[in-house]
N, C-alpha and C positions, 0 to 999 in steps of 0.2 A: 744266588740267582739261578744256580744249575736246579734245585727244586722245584721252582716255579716252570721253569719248560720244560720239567717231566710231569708236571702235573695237568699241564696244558696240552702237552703232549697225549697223555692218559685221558684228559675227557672228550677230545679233540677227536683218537681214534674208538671212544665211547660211544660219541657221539655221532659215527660213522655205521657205527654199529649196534646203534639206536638200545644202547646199555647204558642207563646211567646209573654211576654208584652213590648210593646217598651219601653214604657215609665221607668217602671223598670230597662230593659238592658241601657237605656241610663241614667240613675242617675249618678253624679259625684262623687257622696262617695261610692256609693253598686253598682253599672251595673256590675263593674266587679265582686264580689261573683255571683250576679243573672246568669249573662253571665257562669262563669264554672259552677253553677249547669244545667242549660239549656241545656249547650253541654252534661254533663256527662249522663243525662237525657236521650238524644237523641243517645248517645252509649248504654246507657243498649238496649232502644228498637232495636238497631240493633244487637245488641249481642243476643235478644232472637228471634230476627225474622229470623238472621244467624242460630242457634240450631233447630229451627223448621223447615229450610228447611232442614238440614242435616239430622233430624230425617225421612222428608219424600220421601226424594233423598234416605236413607238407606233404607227403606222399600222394 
């Protein structure tokens, strides 16, 4: 199970870092941990890029 949350871990801060490794997301045992942390990754950054426009739309 430790595999799987470094792999999720790794697309997670990928996808934070809007780097995805292919080779990674296509693995037949981990792509798919890699692949949900990637996305989630890629929602936080919209979720903070969302709040900072709000912050500067409310201004």
């Amino acid at each position: 199970m430790d595999r799987e949350f470094e792999e999720y871990a790794a697309g997670r801060t990928d996808g934070l870092a809007a780097h995805r490794d292919g080779d990674r997301a296509g693995h037949t045992e981990f792509g798919r941990d890699y692949r949900i942390g990637f996305l989630d990754g890629r929602l936080e950054v919209f979720r903070m890029l969302a709040s900072v426009r709000k912050i500067v739309e409310d201004d």
